[in-house]
C-alpha positions as a Markdown table, in Angstrom:
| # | Residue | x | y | z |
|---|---|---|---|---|
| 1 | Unk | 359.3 | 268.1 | 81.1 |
| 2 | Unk | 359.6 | 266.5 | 77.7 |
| 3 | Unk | 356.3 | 266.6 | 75.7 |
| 4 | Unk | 354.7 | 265.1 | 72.2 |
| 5 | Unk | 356.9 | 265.9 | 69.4 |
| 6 | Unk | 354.3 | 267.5 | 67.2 |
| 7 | Unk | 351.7 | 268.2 | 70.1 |
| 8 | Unk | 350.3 | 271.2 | 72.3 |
| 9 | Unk | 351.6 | 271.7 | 75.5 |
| 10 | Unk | 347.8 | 271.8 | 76.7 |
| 11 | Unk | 345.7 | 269.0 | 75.3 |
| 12 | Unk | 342.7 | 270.6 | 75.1 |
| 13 | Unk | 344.1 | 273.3 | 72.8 |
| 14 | Unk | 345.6 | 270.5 | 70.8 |
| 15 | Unk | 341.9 | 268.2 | 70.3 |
| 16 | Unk | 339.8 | 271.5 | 70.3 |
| 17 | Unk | 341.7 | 275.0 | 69.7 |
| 18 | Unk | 338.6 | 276.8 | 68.2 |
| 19 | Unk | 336.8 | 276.7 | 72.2 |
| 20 | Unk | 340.2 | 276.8 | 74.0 |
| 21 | Unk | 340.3 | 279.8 | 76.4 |
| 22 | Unk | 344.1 | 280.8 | 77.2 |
| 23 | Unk | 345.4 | 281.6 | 80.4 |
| 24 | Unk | 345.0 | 285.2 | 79.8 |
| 25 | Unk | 341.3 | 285.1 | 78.8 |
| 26 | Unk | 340.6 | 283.1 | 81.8 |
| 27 | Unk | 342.3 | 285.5 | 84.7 |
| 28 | Unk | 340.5 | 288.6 | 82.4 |
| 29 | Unk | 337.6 | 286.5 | 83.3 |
| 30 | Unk | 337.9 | 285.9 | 87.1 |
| 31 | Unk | 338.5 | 289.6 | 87.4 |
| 32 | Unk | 335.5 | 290.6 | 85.6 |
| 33 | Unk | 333.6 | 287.6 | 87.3 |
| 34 | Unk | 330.6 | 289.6 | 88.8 |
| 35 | Unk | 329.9 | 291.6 | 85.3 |
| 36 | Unk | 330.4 | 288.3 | 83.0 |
| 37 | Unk | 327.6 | 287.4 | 81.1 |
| 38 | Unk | 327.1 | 283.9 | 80.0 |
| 39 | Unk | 325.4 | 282.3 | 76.7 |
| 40 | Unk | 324.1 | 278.9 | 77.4 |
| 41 | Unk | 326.8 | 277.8 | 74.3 |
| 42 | Unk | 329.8 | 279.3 | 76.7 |
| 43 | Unk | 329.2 | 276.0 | 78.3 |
| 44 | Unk | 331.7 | 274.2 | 75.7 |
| 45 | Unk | 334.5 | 276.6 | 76.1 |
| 46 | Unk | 334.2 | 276.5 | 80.0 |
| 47 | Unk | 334.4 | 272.6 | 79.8 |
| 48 | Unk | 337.1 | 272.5 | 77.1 |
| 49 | Unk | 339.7 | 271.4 | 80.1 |
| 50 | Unk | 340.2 | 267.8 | 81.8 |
| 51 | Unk | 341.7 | 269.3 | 84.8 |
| 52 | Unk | 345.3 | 268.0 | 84.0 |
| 53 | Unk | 346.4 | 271.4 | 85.2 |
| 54 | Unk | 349.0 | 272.1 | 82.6 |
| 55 | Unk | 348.1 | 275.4 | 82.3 |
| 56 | Unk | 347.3 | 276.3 | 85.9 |
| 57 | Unk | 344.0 | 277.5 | 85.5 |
| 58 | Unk | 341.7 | 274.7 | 85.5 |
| 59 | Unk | 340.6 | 275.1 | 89.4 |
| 60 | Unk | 339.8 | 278.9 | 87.8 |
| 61 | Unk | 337.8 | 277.5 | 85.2 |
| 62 | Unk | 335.9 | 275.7 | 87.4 |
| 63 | Unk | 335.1 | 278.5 | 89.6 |
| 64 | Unk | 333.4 | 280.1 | 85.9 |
| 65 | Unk | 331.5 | 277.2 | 85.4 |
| 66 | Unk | 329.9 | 277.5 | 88.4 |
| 67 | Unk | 329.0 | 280.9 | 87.9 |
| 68 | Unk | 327.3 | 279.8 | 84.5 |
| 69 | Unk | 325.2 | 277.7 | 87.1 |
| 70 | Unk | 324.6 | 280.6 | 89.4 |
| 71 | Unk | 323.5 | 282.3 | 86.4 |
| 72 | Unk | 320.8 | 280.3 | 85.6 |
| 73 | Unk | 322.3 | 278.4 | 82.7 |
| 74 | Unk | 322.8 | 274.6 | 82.0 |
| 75 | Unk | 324.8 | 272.1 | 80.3 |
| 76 | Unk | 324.0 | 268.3 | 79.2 |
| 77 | Unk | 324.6 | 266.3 | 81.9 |
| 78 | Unk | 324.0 | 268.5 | 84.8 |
| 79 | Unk | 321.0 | 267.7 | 86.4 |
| 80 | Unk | 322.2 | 264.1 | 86.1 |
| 81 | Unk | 324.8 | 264.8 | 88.0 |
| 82 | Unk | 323.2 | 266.8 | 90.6 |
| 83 | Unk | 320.8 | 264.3 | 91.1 |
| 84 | Unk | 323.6 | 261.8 | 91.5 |
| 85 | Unk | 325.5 | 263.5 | 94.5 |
| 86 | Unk | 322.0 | 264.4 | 96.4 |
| 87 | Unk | 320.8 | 260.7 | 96.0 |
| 88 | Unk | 324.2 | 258.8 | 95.7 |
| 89 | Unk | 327.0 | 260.8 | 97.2 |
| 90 | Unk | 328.8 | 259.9 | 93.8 |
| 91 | Unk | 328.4 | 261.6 | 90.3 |
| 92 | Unk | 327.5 | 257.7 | 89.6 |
| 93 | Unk | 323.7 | 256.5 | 89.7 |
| 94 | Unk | 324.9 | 254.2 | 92.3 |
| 95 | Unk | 326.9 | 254.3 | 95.7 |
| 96 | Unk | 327.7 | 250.4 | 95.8 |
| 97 | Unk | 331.0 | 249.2 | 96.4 |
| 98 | Unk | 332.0 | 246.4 | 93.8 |
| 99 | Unk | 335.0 | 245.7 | 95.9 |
| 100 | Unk | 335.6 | 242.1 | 96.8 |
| 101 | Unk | 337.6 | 242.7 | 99.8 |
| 102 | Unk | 340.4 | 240.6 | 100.8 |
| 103 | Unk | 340.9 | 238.6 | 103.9 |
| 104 | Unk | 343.6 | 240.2 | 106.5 |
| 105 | Unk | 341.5 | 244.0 | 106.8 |
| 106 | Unk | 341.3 | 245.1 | 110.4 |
| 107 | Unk | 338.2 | 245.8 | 111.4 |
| 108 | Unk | 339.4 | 248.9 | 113.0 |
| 109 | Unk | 342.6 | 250.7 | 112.7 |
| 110 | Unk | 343.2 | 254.9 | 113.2 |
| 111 | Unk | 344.5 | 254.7 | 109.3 |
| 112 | Unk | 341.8 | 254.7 | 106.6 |
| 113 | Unk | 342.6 | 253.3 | 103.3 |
| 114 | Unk | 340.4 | 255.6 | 100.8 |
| 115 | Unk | 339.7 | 254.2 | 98.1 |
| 116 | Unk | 337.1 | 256.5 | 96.5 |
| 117 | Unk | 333.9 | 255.9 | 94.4 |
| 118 | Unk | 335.5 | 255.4 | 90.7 |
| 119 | Unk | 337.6 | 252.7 | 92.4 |
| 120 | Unk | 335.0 | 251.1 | 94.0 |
| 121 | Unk | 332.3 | 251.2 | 91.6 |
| 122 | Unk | 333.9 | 251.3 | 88.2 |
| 123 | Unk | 337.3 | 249.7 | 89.0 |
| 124 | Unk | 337.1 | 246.8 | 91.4 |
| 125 | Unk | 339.9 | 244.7 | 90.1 |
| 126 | Unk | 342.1 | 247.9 | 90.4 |
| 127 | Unk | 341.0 | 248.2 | 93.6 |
| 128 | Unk | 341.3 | 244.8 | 94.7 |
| 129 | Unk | 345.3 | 244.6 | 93.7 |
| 130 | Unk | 346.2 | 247.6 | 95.4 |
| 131 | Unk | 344.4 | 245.9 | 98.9 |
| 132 | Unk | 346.2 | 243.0 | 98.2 |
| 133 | Unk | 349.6 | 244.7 | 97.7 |
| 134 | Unk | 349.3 | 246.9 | 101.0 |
| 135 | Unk | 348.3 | 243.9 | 102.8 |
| 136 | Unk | 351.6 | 242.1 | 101.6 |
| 137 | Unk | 353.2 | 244.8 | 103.1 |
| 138 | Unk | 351.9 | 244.8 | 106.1 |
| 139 | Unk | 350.2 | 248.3 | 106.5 |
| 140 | Unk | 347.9 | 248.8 | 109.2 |
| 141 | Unk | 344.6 | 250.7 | 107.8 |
| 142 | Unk | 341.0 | 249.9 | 107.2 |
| 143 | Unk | 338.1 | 250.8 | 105.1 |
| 144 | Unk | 334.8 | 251.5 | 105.2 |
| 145 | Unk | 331.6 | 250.2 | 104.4 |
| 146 | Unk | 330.5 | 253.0 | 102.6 |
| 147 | Unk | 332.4 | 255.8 | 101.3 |
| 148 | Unk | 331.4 | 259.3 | 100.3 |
| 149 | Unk | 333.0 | 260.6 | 97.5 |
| 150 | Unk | 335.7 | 263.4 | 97.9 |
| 151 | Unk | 334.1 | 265.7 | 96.2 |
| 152 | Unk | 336.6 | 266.3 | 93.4 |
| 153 | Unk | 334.2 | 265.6 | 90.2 |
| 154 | Unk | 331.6 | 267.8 | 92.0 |
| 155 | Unk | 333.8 | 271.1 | 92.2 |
| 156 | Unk | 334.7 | 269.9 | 88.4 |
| 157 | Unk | 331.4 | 270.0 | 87.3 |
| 158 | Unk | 330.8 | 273.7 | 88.8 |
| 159 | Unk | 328.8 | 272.2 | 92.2 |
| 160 | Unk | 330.9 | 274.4 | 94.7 |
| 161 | Unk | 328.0 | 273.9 | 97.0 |
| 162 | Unk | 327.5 | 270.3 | 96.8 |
| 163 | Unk | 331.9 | 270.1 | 97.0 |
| 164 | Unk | 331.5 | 272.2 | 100.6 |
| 165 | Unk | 328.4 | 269.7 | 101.7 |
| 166 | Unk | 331.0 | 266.8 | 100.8 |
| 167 | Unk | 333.7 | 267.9 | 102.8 |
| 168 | Unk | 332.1 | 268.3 | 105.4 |
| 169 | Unk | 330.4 | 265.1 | 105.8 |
| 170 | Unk | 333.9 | 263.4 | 105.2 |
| 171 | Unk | 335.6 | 265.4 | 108.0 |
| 172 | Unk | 332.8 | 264.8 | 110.2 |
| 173 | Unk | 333.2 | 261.0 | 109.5 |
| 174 | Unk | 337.1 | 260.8 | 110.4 |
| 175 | Unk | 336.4 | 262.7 | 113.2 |
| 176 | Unk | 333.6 | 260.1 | 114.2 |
| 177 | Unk | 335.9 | 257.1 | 113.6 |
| 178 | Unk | 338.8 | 258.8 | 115.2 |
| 179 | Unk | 341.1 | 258.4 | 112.0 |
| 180 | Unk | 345.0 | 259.8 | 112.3 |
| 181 | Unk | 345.9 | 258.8 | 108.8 |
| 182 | Unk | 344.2 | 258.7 | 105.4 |
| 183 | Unk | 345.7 | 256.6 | 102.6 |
| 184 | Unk | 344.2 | 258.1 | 99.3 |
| 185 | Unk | 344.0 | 255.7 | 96.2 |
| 186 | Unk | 343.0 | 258.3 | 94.1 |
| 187 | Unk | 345.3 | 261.5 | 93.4 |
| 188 | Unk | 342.5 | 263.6 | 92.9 |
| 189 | Unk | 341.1 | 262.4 | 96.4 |
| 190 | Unk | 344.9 | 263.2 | 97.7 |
| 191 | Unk | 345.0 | 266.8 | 96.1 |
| 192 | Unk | 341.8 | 267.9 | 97.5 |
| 193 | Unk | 342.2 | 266.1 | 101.0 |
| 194 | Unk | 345.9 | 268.1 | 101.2 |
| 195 | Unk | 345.0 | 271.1 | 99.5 |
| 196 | Unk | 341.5 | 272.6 | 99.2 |
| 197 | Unk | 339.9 | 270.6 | 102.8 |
| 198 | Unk | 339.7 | 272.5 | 105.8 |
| 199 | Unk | 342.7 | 271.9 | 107.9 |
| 200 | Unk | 342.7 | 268.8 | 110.4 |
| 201 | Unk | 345.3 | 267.0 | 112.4 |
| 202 | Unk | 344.8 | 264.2 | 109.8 |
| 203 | Unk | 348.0 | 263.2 | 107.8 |
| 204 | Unk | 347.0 | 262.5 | 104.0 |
| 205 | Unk | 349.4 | 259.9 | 102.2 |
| 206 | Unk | 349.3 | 258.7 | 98.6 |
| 207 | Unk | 349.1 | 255.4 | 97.8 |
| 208 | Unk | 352.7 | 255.4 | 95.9 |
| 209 | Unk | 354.0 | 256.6 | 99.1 |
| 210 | Unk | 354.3 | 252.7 | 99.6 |
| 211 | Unk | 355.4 | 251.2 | 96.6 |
| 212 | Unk | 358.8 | 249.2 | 96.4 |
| 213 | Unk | 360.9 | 247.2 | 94.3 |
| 214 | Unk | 359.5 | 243.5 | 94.1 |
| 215 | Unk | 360.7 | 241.2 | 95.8 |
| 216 | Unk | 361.0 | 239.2 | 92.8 |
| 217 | Unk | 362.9 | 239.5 | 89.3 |
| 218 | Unk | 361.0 | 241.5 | 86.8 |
| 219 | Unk | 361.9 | 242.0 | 83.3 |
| 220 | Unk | 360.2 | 243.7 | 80.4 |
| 221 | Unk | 359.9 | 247.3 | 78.5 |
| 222 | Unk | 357.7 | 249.5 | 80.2 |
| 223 | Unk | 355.4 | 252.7 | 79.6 |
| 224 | Unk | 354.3 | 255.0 | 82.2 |
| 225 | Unk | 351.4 | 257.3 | 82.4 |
| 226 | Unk | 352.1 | 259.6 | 85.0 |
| 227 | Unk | 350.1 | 261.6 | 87.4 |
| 228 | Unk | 349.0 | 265.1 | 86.0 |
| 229 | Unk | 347.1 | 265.5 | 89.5 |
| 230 | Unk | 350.3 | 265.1 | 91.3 |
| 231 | Unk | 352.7 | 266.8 | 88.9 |
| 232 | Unk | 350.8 | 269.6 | 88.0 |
| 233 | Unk | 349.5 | 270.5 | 91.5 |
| 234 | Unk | 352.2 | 270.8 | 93.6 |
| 235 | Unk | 353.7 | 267.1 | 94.1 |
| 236 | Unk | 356.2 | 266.6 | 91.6 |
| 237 | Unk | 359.0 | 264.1 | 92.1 |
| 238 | Unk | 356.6 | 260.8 | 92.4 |
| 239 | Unk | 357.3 | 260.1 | 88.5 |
| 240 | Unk | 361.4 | 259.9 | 89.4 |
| 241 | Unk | 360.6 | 257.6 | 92.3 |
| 242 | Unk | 357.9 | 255.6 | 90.8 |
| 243 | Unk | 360.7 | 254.9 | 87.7 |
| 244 | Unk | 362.9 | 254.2 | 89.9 |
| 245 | Unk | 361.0 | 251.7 | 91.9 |
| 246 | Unk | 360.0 | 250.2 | 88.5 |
| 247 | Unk | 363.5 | 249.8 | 87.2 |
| 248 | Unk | 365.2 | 248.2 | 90.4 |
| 249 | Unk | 362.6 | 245.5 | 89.7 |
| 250 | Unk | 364.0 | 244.7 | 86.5 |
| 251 | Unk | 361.7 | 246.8 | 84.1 |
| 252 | Unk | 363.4 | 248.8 | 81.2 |
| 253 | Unk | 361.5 | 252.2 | 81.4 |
| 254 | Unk | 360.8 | 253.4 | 78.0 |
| 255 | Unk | 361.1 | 257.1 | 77.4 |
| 256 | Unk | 357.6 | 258.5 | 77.3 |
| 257 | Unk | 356.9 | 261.9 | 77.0 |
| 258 | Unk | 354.4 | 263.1 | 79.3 |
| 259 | Unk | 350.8 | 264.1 | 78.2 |
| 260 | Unk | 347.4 | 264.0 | 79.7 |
| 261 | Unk | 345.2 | 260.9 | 79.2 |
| 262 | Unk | 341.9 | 262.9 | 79.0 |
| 263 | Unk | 341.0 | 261.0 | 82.3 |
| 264 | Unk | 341.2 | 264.0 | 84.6 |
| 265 | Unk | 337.4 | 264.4 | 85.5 |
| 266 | Unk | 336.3 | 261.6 | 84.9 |
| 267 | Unk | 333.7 | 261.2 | 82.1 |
| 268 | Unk | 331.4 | 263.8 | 81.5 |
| 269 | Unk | 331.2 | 267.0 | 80.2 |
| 270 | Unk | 332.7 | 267.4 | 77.1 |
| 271 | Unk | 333.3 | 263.8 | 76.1 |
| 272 | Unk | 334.2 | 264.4 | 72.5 |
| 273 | Unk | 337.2 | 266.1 | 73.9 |
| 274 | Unk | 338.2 | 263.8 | 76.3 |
| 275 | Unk | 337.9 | 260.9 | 73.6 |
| 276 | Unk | 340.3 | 262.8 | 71.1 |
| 277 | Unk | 343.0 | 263.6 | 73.9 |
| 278 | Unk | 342.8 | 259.4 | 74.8 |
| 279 | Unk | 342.4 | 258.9 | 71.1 |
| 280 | Unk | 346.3 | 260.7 | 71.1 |
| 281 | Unk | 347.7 | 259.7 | 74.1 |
| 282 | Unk | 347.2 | 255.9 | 72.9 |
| 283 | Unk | 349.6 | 256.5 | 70.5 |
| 284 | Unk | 352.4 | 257.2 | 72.7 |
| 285 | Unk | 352.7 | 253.7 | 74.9 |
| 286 | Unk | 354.9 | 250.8 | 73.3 |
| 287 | Unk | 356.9 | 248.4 | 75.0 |
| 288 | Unk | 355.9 | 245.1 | 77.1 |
| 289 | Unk | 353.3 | 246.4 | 79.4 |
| 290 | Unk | 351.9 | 249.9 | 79.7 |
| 291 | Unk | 350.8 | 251.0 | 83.1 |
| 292 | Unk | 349.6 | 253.7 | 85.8 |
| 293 | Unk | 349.1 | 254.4 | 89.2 |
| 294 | Unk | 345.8 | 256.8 | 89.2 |
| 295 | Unk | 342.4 | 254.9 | 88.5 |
| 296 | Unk | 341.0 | 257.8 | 86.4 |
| 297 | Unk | 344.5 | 257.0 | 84.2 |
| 298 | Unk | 343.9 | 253.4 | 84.2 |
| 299 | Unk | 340.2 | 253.4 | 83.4 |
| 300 | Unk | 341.1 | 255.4 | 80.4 |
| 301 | Unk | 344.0 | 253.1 | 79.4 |
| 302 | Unk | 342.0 | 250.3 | 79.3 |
| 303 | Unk | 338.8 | 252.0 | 77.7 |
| 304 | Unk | 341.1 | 252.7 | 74.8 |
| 305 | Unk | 343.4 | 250.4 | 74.5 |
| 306 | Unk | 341.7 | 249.4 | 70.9 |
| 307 | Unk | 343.8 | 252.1 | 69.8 |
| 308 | Unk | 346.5 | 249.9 | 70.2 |
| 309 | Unk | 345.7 | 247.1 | 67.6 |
| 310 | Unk | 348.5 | 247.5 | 65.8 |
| 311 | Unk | 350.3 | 246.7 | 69.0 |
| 312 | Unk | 348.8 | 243.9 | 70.4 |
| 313 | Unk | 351.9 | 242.3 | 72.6 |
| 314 | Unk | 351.8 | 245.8 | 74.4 |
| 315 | Unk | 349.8 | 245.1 | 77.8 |
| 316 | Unk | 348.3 | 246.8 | 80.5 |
| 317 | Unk | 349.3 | 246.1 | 83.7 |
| 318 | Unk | 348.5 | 248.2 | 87.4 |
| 319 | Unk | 351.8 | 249.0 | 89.1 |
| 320 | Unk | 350.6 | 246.5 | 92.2 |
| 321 | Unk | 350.1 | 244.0 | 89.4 |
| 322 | Unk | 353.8 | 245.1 | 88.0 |
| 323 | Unk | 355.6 | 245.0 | 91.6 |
| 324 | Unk | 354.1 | 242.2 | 93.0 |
């Protein structure tokens, strides 16, 4: 994988080396686990990571951060969040979908289409396209009313009790509604669903699992942000295919190295680091149109896009918006 000529390997290194804690201090860490302990500063090291994975450790520095909890200590933002997931079932202050749901959804089907809670509440129009684009391809699924969230920004955060409480109210649920498949919007819905759940007889699909070429003659230069949370977790192989798909539509794919958009937990936590790694990442899309196929990716990519002043004919675009 080709990366930033110039740049860190791990962004979070590259936006804030002087809290960075390298692989080796972090497995020191884990070993010493029960005899660590934490000053309530520590809290800026342990949340000096976005989860993009690159280093293979982030799912370990989560597991620190929650000790810093156990130990009694906070960081800004916490009770927030707590407070959000025991009153919402989101780390938002809100649990209402946003969604304008299109005609054509089945009441009831054995698939689920989940969508999860930054797509519903933060990114309806996201959301909205990629309903629209199943429906044009005729897959079978529904969704429901209310969704709770995966869990995913809770385990981030250090909550690994509120993450078990999660999954098991979503297991319960499909089991309830008698759901076969699950079609995951979100990759870091998909990771945790196919990785860190307890096992079910559920089959777990992404929702690039169904893109293809459009029907339709495309043309244009095109950047691609791909999926940390797939490539970096054990799913690597979507970013071929989803260039492929891209460029039997007509698109020219521009060479784009590969970097982390900041996006990866949302956005809490350290936020100064997550706006430098954006700040950077802006710098690398060019072309026609620059597009994703994560929400988390796209809600950075259009947060920042005044980064891209000084090129103002490059546009965003979702991939269902692209393929259509």
């Amino acid at each position: 994988m080709k990366y930033p000529e110039g740049r860190k390997k791990y962004p979070c290194e590259e936006v804030c080396p002087e809290d960075f804690l390298t692989n080796d201090q972090i497995e020191e860490m884990i070993k010493n686990k029960d005899k660590l302990q934490f000053k309530k500063s520590d809290w800026k090291k342990l949340f000096n990571c976005v989860h993009c994975n690159e280093c293979g450790t982030s799912e370990e520095r989560s597991t620190l951060l929650n000790e810093f909890i156990n130990q009694g200590l906070t960081y800004p933002g916490l009770e927030d969040i707590k407070n959000c997931f025991e009153e919402y079932g989101t780390p938002y202050p809100t649990n209402e979908m946003r969604v304008r749901f299109p005609e054509g959804i089945p009441q009831e089907s054995d698939t689920l289409f989940f969508m999860g809670c930054l797509c519903t509440i933060r990114l309806p129009r996201y959301t909205e396209h990629a309903l629209k684009y199943l429906l044009s391809k005729e897959v079978d699924f529904t969704v429901l009313d209310k969704e709770v969230c995966c869990g995913y920004p809770a385990f981030a955060a250090g909550l690994l009790e509120q993450y078990k409480s999660i999954q098991e109210q979503n297991i319960q649920l499909w089991r309830d509604k008698g759901f076969k498949k699950v079609i995951c919007l979100c990759p870091a819905c998909y990771y945790v669903f196919t990785k860190d759940y307890p096992k079910t007889d559920i089959q777990f699909l992404f929702v690039a699992d169904y893109l293809e070429p459009s029907t339709t003659e495309k043309s244009g230069d095109v950047s691609v942000q791909h999926l940390c949370q797939l490539m970096n977790r054990g799913y690597a192989g979507k970013e071929i295919e989803v260039d492929d798909i891209l460029e039997k539509s007509g698109y020219n794919v521009l060479d784009v190295p590969h970097w982390c958009c900041g996006g990866g937990i949302g956005y809490f936590g350290r936020t100064d680091v997550i706006d430098l790694i954006a700040e950077q990442r802006m710098k690398d899309f060019k072309g026609d149109f620059y597009t994703t196929y994560c929400p988390g990716c796209y809600w950075v990519l259009k947060s920042y896009k005044k980064h891209l002043k000084d090129r103002k004919n490059t546009r965003l675009k979702d991939i269902f918006q692209l393929l259509k």
